[in-house]
KEROGU-990093 format. One line per field, with one value per residue: x, y, z of N, C-alpha, C, O in turn; residue number from 1; residue in three letters. Coordinates in Angstrom, 1 decimal, decimal comma. Layout:
% residues N
n.u: X; ...
n.v: Y; ...
n.w: Z; ...
ca.u: X; ...
ca.v: Y; ...
ca.w: Z; ...
c.u: X; ...
c.v: Y; ...
c.w: Z; ...
o.u: X; ...
o.v: Y; ...
o.w: Z; ...
i: NUM; ...
aa: ALA; ...
END
This chain:
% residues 202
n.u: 20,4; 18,1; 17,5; 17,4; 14,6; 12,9; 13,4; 12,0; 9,8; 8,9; 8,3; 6,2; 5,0; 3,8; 1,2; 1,5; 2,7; 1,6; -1,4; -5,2; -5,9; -3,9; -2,7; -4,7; -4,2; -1,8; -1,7; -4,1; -2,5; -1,0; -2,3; -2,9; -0,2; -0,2; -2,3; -1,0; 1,5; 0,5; -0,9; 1,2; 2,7; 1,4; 0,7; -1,6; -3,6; -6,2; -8,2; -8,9; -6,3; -5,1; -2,4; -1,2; 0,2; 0,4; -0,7; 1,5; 0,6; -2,2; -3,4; -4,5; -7,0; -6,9; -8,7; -9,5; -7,4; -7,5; -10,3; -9,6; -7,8; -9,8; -11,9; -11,1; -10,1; -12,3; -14,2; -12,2; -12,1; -15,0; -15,5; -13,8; -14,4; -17,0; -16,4; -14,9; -16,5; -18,6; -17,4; -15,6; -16,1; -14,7; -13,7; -14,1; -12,9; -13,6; -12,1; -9,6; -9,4; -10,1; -7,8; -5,7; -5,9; -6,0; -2,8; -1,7; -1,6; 1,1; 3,3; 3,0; 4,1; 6,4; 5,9; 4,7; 6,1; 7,8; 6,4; 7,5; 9,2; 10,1; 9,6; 8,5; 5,9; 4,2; 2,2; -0,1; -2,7; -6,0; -7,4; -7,7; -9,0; -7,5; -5,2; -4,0; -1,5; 0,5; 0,3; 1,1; 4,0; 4,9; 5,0; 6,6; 8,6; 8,7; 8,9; 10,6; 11,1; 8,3; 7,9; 9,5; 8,5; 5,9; 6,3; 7,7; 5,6; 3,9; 5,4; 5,2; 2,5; 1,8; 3,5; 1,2; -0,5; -0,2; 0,4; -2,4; -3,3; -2,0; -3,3; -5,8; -5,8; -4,6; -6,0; -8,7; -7,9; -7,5; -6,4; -4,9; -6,8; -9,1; -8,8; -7,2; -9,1; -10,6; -9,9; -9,1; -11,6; -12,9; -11,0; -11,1; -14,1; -14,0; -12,3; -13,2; -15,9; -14,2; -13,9; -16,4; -17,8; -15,8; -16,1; -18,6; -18,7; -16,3
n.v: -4,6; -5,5; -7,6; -5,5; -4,2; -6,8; -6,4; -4,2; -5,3; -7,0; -5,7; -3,4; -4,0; -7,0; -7,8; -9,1; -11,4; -13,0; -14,0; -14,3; -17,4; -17,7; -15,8; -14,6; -16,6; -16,2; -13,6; -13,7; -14,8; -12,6; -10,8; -12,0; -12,0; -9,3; -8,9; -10,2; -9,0; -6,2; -6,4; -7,5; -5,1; -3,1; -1,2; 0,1; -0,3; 0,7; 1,5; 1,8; 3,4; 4,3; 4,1; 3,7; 4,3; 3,4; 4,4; 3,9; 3,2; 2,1; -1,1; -2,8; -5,4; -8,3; -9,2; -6,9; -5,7; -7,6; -7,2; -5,2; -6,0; -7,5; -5,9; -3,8; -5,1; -6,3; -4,6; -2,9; -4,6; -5,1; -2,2; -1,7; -4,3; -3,5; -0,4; -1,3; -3,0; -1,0; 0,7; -0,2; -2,9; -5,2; -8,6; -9,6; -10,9; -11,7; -13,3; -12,0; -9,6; -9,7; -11,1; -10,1; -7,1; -8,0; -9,0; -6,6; -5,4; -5,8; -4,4; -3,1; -4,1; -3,7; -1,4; -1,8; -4,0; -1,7; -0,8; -1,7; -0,3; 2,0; 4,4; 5,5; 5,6; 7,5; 9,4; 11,9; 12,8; 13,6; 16,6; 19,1; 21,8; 21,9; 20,4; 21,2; 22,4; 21,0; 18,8; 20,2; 20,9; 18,3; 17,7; 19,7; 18,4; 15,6; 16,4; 15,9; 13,1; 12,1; 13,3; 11,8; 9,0; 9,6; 10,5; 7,8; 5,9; 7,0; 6,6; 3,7; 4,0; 4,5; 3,0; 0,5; 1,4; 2,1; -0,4; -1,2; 0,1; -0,9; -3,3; -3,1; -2,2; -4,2; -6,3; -5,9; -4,7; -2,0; 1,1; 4,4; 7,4; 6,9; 4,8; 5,7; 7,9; 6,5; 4,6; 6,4; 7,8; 5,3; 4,7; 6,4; 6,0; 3,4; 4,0; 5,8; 4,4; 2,2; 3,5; 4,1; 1,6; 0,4; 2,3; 1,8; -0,7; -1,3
n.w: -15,1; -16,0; -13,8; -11,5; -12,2; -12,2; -9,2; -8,4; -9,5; -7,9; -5,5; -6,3; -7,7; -7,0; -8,3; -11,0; -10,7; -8,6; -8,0; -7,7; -5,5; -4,7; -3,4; -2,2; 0,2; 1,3; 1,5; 3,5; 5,7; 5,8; 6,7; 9,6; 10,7; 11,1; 12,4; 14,9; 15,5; 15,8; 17,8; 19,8; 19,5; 20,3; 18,0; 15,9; 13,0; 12,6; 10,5; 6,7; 6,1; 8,0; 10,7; 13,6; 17,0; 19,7; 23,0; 26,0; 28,4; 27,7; 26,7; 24,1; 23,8; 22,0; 19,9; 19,1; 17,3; 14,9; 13,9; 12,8; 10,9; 9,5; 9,0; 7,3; 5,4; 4,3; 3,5; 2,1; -0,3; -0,8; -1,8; -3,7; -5,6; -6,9; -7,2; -10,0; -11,8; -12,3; -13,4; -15,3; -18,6; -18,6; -17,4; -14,4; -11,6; -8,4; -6,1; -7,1; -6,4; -3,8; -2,8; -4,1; -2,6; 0,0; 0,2; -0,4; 1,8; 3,1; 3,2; 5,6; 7,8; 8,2; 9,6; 11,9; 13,0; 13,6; 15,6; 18,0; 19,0; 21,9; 22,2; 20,0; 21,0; 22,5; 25,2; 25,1; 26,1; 26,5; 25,0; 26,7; 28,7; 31,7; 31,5; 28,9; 29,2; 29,8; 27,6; 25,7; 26,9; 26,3; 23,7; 22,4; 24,0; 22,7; 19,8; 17,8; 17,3; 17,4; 14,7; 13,4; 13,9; 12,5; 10,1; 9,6; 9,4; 7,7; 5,3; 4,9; 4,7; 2,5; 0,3; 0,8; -0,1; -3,1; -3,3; -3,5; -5,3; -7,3; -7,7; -7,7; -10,4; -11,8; -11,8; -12,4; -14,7; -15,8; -16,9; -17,1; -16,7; -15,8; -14,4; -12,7; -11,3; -10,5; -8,7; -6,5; -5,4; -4,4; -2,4; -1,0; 0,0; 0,6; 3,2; 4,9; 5,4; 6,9; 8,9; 10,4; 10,9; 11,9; 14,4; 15,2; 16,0; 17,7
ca.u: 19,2; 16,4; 17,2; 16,8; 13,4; 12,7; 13,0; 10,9; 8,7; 8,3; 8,5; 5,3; 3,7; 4,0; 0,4; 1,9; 3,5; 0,6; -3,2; -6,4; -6,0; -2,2; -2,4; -5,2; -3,7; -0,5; -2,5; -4,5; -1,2; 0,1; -3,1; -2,8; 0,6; -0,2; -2,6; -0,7; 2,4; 0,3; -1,1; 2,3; 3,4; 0,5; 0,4; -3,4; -4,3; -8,2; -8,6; -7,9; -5,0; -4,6; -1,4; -1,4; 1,4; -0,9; -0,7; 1,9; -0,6; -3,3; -3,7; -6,0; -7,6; -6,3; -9,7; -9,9; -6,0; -8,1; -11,3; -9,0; -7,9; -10,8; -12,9; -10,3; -10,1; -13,3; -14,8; -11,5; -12,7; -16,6; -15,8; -13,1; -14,8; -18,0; -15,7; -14,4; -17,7; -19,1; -16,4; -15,3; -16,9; -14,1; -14,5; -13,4; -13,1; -13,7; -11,0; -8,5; -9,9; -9,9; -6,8; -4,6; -6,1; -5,1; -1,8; -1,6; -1,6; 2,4; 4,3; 2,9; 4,2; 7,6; 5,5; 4,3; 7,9; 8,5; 5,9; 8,3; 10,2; 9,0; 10,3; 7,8; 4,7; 3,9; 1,0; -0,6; -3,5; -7,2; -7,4; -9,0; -8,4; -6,6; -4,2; -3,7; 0,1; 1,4; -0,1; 2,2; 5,1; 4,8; 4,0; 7,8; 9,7; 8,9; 8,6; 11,3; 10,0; 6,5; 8,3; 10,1; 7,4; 4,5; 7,2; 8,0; 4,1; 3,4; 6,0; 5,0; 1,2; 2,1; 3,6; 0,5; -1,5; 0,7; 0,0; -3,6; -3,7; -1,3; -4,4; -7,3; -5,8; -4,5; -7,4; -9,8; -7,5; -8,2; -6,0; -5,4; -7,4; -10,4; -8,4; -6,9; -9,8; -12,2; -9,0; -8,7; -12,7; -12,8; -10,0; -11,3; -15,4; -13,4; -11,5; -14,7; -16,8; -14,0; -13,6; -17,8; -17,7; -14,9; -16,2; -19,9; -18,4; -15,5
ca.v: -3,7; -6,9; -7,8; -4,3; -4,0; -7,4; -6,3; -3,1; -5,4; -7,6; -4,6; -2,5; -4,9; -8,8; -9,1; -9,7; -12,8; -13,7; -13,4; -15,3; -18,1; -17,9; -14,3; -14,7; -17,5; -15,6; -12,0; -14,1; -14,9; -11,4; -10,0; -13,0; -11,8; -8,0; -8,3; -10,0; -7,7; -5,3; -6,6; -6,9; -3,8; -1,6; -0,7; 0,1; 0,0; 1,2; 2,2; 1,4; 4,1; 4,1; 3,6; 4,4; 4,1; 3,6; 4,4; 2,7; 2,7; 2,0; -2,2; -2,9; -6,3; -8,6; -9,2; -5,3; -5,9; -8,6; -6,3; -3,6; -6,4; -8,0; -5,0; -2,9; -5,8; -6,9; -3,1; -2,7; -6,0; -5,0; -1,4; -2,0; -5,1; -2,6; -0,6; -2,1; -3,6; 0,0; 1,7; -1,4; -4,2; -6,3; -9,4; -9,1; -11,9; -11,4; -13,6; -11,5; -8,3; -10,1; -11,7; -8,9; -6,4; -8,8; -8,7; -5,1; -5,1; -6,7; -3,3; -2,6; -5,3; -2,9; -0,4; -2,6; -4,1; -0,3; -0,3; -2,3; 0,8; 2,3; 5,5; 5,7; 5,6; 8,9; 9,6; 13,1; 12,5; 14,3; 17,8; 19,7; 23,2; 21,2; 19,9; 21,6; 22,6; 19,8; 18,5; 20,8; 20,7; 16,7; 18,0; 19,7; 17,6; 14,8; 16,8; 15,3; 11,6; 12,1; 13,9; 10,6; 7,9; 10,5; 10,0; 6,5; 5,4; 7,8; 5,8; 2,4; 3,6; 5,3; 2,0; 0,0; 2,3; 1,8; -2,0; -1,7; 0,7; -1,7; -4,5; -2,9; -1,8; -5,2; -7,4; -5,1; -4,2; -0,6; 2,2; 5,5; 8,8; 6,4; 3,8; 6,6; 8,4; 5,9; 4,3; 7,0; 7,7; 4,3; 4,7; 7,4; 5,5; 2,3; 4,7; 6,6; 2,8; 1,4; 4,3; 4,1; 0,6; 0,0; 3,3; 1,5; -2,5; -1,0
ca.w: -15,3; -15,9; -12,3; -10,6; -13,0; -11,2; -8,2; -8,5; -9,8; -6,8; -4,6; -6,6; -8,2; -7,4; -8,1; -12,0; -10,3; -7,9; -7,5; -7,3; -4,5; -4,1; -3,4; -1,1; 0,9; 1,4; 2,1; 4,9; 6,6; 6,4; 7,7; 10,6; 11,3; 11,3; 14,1; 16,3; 15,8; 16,1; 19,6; 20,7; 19,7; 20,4; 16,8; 15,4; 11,7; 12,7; 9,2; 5,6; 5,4; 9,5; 11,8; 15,5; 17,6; 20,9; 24,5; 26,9; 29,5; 27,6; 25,8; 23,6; 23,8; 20,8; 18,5; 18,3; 16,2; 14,2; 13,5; 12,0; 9,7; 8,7; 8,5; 6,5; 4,1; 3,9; 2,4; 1,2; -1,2; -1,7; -2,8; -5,1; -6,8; -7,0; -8,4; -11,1; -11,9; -12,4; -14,1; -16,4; -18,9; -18,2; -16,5; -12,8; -10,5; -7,0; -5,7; -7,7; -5,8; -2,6; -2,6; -3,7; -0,9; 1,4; 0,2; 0,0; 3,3; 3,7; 3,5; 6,8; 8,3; 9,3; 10,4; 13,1; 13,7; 14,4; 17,1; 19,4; 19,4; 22,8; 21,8; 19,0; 21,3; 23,0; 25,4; 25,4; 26,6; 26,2; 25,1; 27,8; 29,5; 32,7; 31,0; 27,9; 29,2; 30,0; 26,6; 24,9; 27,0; 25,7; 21,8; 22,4; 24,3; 21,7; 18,5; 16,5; 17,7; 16,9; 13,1; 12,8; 14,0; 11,6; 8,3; 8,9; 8,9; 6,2; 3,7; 4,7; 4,2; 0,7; -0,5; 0,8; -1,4; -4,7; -4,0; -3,6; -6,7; -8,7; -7,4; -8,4; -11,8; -13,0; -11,1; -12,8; -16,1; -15,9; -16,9; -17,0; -15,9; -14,9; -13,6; -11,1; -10,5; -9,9; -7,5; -5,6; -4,6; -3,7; -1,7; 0,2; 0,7; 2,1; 4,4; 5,5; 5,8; 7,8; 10,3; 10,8; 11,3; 13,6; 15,9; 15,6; 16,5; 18,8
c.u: 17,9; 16,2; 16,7; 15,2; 12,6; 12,2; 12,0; 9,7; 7,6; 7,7; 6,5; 3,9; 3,7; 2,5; 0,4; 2,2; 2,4; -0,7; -4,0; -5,9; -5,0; -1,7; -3,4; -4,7; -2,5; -1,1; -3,1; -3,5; -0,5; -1,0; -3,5; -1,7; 0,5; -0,9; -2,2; 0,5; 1,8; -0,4; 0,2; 2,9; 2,8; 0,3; -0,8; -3,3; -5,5; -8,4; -8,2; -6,6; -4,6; -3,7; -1,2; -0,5; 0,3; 0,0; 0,0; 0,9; -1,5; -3,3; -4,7; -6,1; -7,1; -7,6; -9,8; -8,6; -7,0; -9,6; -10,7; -8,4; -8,6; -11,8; -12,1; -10,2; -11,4; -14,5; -13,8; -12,0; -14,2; -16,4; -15,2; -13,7; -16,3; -17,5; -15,5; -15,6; -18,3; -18,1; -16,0; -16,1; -15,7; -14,0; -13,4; -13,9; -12,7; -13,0; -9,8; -8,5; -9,2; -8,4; -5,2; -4,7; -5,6; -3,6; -0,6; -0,9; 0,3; 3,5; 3,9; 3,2; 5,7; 7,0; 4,9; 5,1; 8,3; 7,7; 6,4; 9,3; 9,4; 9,3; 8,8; 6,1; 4,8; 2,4; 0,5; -1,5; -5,4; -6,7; -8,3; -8,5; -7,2; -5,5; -2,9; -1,9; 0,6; 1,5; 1,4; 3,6; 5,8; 5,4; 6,3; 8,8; 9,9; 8,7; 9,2; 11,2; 9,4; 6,8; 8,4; 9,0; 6,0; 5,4; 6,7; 6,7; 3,3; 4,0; 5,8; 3,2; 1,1; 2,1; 2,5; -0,2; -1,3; 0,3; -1,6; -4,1; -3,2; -2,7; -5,4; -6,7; -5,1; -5,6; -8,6; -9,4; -8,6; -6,9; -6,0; -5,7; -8,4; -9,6; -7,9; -7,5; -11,0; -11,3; -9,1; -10,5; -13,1; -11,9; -11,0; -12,8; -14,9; -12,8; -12,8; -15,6; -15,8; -13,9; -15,4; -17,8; -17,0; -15,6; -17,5; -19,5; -17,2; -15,8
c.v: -4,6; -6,8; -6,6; -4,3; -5,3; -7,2; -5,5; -4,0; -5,8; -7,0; -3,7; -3,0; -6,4; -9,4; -9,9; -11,4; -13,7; -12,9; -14,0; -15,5; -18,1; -16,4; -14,1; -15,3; -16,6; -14,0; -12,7; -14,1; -13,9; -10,8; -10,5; -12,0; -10,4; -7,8; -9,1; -9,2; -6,1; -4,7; -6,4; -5,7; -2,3; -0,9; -0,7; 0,6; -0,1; 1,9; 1,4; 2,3; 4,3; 3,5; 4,5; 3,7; 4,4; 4,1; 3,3; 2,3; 2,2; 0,5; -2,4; -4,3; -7,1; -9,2; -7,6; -5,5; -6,9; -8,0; -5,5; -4,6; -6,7; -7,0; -4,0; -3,7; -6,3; -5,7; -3,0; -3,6; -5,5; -3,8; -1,6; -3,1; -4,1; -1,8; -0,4; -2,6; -2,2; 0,6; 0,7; -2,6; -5,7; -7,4; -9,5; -10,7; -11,5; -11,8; -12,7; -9,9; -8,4; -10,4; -10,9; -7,9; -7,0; -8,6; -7,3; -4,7; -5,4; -5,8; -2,7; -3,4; -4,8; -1,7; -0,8; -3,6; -2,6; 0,2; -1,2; -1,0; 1,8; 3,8; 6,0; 5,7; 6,8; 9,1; 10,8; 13,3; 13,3; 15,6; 18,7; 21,3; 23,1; 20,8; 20,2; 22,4; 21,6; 19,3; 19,1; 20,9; 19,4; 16,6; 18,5; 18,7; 16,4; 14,7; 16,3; 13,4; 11,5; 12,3; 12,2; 9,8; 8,4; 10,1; 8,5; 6,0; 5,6; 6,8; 4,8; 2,3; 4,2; 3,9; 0,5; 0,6; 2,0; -0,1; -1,8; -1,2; -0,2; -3,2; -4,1; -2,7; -3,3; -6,5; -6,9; -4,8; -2,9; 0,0; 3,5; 6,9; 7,9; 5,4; 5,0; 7,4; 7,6; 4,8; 5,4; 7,3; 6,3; 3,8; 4,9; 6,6; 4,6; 2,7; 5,2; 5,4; 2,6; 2,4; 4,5; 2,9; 0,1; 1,0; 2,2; 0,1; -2,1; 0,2
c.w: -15,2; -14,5; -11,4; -11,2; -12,3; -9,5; -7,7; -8,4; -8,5; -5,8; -4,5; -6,9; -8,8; -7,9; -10,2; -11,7; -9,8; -7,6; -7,3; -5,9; -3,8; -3,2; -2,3; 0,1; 1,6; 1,9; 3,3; 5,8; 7,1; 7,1; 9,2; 11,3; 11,7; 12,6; 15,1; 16,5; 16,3; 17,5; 20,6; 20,6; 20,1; 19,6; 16,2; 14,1; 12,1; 11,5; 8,3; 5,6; 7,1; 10,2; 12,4; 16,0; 18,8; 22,2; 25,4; 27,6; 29,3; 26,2; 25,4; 23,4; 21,9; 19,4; 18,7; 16,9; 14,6; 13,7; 13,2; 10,8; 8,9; 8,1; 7,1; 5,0; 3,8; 2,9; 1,8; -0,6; -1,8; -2,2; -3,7; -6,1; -7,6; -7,8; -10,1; -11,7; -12,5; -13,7; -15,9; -17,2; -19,0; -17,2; -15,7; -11,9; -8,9; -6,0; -5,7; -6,6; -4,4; -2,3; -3,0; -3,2; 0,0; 1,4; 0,1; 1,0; 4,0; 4,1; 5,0; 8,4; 9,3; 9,7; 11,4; 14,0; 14,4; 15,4; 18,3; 20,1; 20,5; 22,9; 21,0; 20,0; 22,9; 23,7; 25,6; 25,9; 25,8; 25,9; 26,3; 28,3; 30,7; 32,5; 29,9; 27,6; 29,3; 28,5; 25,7; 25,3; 26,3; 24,3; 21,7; 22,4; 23,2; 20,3; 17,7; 16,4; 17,0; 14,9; 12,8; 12,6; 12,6; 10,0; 8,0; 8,4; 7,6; 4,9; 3,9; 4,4; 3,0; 0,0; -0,5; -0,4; -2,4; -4,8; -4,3; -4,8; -7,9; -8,6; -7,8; -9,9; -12,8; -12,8; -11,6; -14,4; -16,2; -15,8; -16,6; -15,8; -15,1; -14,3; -12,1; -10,0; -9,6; -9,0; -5,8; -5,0; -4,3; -2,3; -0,4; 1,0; 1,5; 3,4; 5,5; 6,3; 6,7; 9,2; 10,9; 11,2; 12,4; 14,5; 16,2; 16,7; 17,9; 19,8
o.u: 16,9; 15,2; 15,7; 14,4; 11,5; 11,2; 11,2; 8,8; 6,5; 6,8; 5,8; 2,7; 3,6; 2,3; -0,3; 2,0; 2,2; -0,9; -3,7; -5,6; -4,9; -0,6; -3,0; -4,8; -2,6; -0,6; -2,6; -3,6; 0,3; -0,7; -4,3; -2,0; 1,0; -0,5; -2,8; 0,6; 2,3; -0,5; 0,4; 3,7; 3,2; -0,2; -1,2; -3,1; -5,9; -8,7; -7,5; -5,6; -3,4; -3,9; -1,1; -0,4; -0,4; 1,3; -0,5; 0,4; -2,1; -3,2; -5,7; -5,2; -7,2; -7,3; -10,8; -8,8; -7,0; -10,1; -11,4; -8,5; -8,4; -12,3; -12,7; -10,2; -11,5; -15,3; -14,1; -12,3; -14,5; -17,1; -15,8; -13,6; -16,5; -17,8; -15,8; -15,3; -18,7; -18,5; -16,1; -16,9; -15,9; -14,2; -12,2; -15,0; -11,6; -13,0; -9,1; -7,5; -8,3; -7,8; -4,1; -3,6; -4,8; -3,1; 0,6; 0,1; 0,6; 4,4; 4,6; 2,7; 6,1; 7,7; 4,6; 4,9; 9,0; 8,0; 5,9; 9,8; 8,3; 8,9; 8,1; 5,2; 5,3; 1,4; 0,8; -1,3; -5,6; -5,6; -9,5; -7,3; -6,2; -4,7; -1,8; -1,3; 1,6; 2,6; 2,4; 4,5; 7,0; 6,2; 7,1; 9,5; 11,0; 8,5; 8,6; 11,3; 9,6; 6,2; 7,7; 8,4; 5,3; 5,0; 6,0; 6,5; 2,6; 3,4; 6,3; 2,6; -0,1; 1,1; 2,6; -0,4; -2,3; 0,0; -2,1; -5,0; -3,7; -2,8; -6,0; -7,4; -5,2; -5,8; -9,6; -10,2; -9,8; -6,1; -6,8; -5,3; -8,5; -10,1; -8,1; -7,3; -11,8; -12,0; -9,2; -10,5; -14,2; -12,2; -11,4; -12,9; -15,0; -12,8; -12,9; -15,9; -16,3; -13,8; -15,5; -17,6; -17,3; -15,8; -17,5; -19,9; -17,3; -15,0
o.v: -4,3; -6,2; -6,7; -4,4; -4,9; -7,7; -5,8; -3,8; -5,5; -7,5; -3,5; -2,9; -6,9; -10,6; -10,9; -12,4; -14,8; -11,7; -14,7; -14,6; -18,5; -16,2; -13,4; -14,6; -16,6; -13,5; -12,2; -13,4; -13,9; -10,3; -9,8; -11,4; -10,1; -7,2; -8,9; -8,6; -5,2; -3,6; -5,7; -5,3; -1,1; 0,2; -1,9; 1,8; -1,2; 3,0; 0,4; 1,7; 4,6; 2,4; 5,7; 2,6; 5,3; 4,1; 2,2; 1,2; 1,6; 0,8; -2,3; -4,6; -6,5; -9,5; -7,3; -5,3; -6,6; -8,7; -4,5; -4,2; -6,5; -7,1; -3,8; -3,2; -6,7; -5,9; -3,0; -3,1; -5,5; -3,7; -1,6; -2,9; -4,1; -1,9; 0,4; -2,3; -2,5; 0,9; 1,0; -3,3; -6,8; -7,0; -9,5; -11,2; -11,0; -11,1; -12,6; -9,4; -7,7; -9,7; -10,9; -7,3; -6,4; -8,2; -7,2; -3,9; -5,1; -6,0; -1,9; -3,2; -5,2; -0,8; 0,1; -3,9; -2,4; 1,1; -1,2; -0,9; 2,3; 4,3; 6,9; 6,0; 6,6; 8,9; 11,0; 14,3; 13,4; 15,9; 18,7; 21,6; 23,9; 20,7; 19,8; 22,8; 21,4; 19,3; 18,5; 20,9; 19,4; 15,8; 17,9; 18,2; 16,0; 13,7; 16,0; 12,7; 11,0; 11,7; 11,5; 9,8; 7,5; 9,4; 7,9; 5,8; 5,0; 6,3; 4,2; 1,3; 4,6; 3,5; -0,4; 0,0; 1,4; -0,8; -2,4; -1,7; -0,3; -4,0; -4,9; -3,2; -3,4; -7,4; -7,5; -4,8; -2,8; -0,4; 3,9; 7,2; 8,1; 5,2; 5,0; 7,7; 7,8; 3,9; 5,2; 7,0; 6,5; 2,8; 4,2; 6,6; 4,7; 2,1; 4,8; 5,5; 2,9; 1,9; 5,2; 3,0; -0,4; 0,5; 1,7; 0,0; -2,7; 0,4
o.w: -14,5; -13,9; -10,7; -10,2; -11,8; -8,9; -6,8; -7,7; -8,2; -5,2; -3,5; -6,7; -9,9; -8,0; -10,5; -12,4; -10,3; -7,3; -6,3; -5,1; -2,7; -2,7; -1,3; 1,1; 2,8; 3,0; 4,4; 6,8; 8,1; 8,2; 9,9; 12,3; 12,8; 13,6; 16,2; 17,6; 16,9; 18,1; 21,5; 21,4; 20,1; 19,9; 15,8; 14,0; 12,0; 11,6; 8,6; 5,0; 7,2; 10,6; 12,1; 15,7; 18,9; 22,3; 25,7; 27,5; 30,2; 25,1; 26,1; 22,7; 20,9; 18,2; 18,1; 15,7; 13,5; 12,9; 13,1; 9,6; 7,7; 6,9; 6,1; 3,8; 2,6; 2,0; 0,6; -1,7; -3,0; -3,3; -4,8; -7,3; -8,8; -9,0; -11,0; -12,9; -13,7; -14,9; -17,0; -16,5; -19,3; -16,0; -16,0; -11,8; -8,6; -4,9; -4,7; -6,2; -4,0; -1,4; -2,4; -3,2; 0,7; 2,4; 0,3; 1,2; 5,2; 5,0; 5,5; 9,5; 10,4; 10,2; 12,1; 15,1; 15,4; 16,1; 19,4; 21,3; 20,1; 23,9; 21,5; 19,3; 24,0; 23,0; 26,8; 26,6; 24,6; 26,3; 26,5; 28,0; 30,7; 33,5; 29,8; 26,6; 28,5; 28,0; 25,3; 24,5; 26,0; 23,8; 21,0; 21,5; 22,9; 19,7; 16,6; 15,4; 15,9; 14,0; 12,0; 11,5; 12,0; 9,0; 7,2; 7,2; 6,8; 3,9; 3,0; 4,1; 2,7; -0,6; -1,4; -1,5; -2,9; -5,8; -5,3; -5,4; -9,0; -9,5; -8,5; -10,7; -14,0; -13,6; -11,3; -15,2; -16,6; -14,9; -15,8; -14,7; -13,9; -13,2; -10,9; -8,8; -8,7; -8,4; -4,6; -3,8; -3,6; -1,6; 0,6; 2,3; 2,8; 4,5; 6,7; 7,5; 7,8; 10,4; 11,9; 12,5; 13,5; 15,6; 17,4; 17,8; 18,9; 20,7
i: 1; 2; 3; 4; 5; 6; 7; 8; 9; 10; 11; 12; 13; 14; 15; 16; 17; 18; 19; 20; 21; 22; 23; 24; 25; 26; 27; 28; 29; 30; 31; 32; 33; 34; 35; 36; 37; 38; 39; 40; 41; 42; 43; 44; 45; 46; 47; 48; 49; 50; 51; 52; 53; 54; 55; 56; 57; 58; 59; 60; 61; 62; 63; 64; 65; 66; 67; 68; 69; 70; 71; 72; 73; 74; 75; 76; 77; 78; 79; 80; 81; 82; 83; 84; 85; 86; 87; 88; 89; 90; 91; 92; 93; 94; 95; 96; 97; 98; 99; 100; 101; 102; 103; 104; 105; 106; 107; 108; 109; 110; 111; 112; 113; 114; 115; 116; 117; 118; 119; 120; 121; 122; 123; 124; 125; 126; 127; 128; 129; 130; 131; 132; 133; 134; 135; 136; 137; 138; 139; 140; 141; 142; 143; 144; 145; 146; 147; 148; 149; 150; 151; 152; 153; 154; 155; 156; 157; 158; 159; 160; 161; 162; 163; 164; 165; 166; 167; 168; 169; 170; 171; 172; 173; 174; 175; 176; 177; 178; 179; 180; 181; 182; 183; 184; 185; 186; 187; 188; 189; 190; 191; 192; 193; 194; 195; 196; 197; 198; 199; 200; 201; 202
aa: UNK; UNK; UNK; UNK; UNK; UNK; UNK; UNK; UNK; UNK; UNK; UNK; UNK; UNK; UNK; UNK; UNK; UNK; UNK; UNK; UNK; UNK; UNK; UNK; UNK; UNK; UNK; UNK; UNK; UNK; UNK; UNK; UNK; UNK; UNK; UNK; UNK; UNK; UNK; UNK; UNK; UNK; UNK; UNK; UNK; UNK; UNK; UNK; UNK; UNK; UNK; UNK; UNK; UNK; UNK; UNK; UNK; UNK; UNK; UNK; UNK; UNK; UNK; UNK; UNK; UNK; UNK; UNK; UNK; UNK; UNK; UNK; UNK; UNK; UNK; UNK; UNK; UNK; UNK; UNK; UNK; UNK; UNK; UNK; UNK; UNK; UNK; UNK; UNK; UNK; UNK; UNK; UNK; UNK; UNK; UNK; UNK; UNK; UNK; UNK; UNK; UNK; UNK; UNK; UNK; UNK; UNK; UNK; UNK; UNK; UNK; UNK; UNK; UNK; UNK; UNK; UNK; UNK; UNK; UNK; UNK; UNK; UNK; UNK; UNK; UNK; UNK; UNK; UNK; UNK; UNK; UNK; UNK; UNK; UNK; UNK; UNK; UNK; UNK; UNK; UNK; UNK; UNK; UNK; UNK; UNK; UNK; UNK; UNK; UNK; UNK; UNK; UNK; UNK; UNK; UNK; UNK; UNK; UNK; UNK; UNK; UNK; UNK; UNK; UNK; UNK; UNK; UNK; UNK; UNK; UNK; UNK; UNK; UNK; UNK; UNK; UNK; UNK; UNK; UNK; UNK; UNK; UNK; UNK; UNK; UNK; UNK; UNK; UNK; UNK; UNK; UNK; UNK; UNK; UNK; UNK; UNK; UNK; UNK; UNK; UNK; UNK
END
């Protein structure tokens, strides 16, 4: 029973085990490796809560993969220490913030292993009047695909969430109703910031 409770632990919430500088160091590395898996695999985190299974035909240049990390973590980091800072009189270190966002980031690490799967990437193209059958013959023929590829992303960007919520609430020591509520509209501003930012810079 300890050991399973262990493992959960490591699983939900390693940043008990690791934070500050060790937690940074180690988040840098995964958000290193994210964008280039996600160069080779055509997989796009352009958001904080964003995965895109891209376009065979269409590569995207490999500092855009590395602007969806930096930018996603780097608001991810100023709203949450902001925050925490607002909400709380507990003292917040900005490392701690930083460095378990970054880490956050590691569950998505098989959702960007799953963009090798060439299955998983689907092109429909523009919406338009000209097209708009084919479009849908597409939307059929690869409806139970698109179901799968739409789940798996979903539960590898749930369990990012659960980290970044278990990061802000022990990097912050915040509980509760306010620790949930004032998680989750931060969520949502970093999401909003990073999808303005990337359209502006990309």
């Amino acid at each position: 029973m300890k050991n399973n409770k262990s493992i959960s632990t490591w699983i939900f919430k390693p940043f008990k085990f690791i934070a500050g500088l060790k937690a940074l160091i180690i988040g840098l590395a995964v958000m290193t490796l994210l964008s280039v898996l996600g160069y080779l695999s055509n997989t796009h985190f352009d958001g904080v809560l964003d995965i895109h299974y891209g376009c065979p035909a269409i590569l995207t240049p490999y500092i855009n993969h590395v602007l969806y990390q930096l930018v996603g973590w780097c608001l991810s980091t100023l709203v949450f220490y902001i925050t925490a800072r607002i909400v709380t009189k507990s003292s917040i270190r900005f490392i701690d913030i930083a460095g378990t966002m970054a880490l956050s980031q590691a569950p998505l690490i098989f959702a960007a292993l799953l963009g090798f799967v060439s299955s998983f990437h689907i092109c429909i193209g523009d919406i338009n009047t000209t097209n708009i059958g084919k479009m849908m013959a597409i939307l059929r023929e690869n409806a139970v695909m698109m179901t799968v590829a739409g789940l798996t992303a979903i539960l590898f960007a749930i369990w990012s969430v659960i980290l970044k919520y278990n990061a802000y609430t022990v990097s912050a020591n915040i509980k509760g109703i306010v620790g949930g509520i004032s998680f989750a509209i931060a969520l949502i501003v970093a999401e909003i910031l990073s999808k303005i930012v990337l359209y502006i810079i990309l």
